[in-house]
N, C-alpha and C positions, 0 to 999 in steps of 0.2 A: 392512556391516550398518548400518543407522541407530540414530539415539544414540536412547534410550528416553527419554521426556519425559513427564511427570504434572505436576500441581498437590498441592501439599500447603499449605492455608489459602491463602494471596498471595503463596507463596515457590514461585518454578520450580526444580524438580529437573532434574537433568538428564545424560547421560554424553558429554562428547564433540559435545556437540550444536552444531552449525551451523543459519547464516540467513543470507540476501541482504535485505540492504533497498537499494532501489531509491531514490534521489534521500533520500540521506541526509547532506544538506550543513546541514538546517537545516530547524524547527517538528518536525512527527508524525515522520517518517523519520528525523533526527537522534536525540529521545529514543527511539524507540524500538532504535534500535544502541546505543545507551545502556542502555538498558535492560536487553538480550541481555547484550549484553559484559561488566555489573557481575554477571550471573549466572552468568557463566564460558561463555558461549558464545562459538564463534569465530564474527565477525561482517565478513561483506564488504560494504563498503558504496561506494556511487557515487553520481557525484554530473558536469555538465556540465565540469568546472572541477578537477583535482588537489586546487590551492588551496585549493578551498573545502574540504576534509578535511583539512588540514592539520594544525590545532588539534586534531582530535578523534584525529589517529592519534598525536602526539606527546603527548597526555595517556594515551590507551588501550594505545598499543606493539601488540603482535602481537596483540592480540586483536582487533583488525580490521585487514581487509585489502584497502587502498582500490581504487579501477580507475574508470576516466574512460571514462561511461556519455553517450553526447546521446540522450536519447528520442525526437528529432525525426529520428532518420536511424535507421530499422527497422532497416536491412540490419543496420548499426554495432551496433546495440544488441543485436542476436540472439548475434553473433558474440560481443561486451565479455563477456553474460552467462556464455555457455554456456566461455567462456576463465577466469571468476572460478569457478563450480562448478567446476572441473578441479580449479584449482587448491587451492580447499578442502577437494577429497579428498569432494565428494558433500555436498549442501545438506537441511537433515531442514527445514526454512523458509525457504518467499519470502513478502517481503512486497512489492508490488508499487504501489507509494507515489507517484512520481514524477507530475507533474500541474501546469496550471497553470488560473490564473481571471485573467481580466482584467475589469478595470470599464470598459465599452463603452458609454459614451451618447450617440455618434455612429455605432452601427452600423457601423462601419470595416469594412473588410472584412481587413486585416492582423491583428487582434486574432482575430476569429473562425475566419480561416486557422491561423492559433498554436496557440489552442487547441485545437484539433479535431486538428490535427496530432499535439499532445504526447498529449492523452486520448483517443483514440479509436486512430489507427494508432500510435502509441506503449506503448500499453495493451498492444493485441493484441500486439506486438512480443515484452515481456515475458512475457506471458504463454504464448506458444508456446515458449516455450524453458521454463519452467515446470511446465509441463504435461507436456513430450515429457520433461524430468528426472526427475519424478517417476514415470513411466511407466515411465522405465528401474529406477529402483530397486523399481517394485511401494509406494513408500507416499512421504506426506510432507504439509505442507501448504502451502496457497497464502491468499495471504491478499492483498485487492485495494481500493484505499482509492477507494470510491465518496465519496458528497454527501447530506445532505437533501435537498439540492438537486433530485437527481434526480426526487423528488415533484410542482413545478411548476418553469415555465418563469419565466424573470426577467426584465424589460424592457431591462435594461441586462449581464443577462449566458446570454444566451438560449444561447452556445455552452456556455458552463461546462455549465448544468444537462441541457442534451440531452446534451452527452457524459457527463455521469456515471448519466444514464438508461441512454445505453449499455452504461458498464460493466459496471452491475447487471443487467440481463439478459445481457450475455455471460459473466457470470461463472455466470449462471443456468444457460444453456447449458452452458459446462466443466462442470460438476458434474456434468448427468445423462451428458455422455459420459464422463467421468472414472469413473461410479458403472458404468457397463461395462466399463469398460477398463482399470481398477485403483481398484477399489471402498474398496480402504486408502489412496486421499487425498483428503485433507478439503480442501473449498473454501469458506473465508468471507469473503462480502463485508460490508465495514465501511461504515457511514455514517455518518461526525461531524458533529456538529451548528457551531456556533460553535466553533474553538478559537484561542489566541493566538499565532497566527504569523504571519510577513510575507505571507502568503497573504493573510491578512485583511483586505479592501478595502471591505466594507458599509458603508455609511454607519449604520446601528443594528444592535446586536446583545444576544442576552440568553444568558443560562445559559453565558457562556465559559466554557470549564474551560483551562489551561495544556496544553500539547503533552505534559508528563510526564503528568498524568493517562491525557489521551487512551492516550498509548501504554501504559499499564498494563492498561487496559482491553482493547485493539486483542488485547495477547500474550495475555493470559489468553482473549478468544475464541476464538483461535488453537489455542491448546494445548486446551480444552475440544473442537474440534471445532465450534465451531458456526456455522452457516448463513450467518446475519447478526448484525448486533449494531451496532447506534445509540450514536455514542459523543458525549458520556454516555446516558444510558440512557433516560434520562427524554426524550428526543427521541424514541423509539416514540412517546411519546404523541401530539409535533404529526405525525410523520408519519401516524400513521393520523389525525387530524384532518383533515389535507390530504386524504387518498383520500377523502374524504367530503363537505369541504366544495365548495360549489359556488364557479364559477371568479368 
């Protein structure tokens, strides 16, 4: 049976409750295993690299439980996931995080292969193991870390933003098949705005908030159930400016 999960003010309740965060070595995916784990959830986390989990599983002990994920080889990563849900005894949260951006001002064509690789057939990777999990238990949620990005295209990272246009409507899609086919789980897609990770490669940026923020936010969508959510929040507003404004 799944562990029963509510909000009470900004503190997660919770019984028993499990989560996968996907590329959880460091920025949004890190704090948010972070996050989980300080609330007593059991928390599997991955990452390309053992290594790179190192520190967070020697500070955290058994409340998370690491597995060496490449999101760049579908096959690997279907198999990795669907091996760490076994082993956690059934996942009540995925958070589907892994992703990369590169800053492309010679149009390379290595860079744009990368990324399209990680965020688009990488994505979907995660996500069908996801999806067919939660299907077998009748509930759960998913949770899928889009861009503002996805709003326009960018001269210098034109694959980032097309893939994460991607995401946002395939996760569009899971939804309405999810909402037939086991209508108890919830699908949100998240869009952050600026946050301070090594992801971070713009040459200007405004409204950072720290990876802790973001992931506080990210859970609480989560757990609320809801659709989308701009993280921080006040990014709704340039995205719908964006849908608006002429190009």
């Amino acid at each position: 049976m799944a562990a029963r999960l509510c909000l009470r003010g900004s503190k997660m309740q919770n019984a028993n409750a499990t989560a996968i965060v996907v590329g959880a070595s460091s920025g949004i995916g890190k704090a948010i295993a972070e996050h989980l784990a300080a609330a007593g959830w059991k928390v599997g986390v991955t990452s390309r690299k053992l290594e790179n989990l190192t520190e967070m599983v020697t500070r955290l002990g058994n409340r998370v439980v690491p597995k060496v994920i490449d999101v760049d080889d579908p096959e690997s990563t279907r198999e990795g996931l669907r091996a760490l849900a076994d082993e956690l005894g059934g996942v009540d949260l995925w958070v589907l995080n892994a992703g990369t951006g590169i800053l492309n001002r010679d149009f390379a064509w290595e860079p744009e292969r990368q990324t399209i690789a990680t965020n688009v057939m990488g994505f979907a990777a995660m996500t069908d193991v996801a999806v067919h999990h939660c299907i077998g238990r009748g509930e759960g949620r998913i949770v899928g870390v889009s861009s503002v990005a996805k709003k326009r295209g960018h001269p210098f990272t034109a694959s980032y933003s097309g893939s994460k246009a991607f995401v946002s409507l395939y996760l569009d899609g899971v939804r309405q098949f999810l909402r037939r086919k086991a209508p108890k789980v919830s699908v949100t897609e998240v869009a952050p705005g600026y946050i301070d990770t090594p992801l971070q490669q713009f040459d200007e940026a405004f409204w950072v908030v720290s990876a802790e923020t973001a992931a506080k936010q990210i859970v609480a969508a989560a757990l609320a159930r809801r659709k989308h959510a701009y993280v921080p929040r006040r990014w709704a507003v340039i995205a719908a400016l964006l849908s608006i404004m002429p190009r």
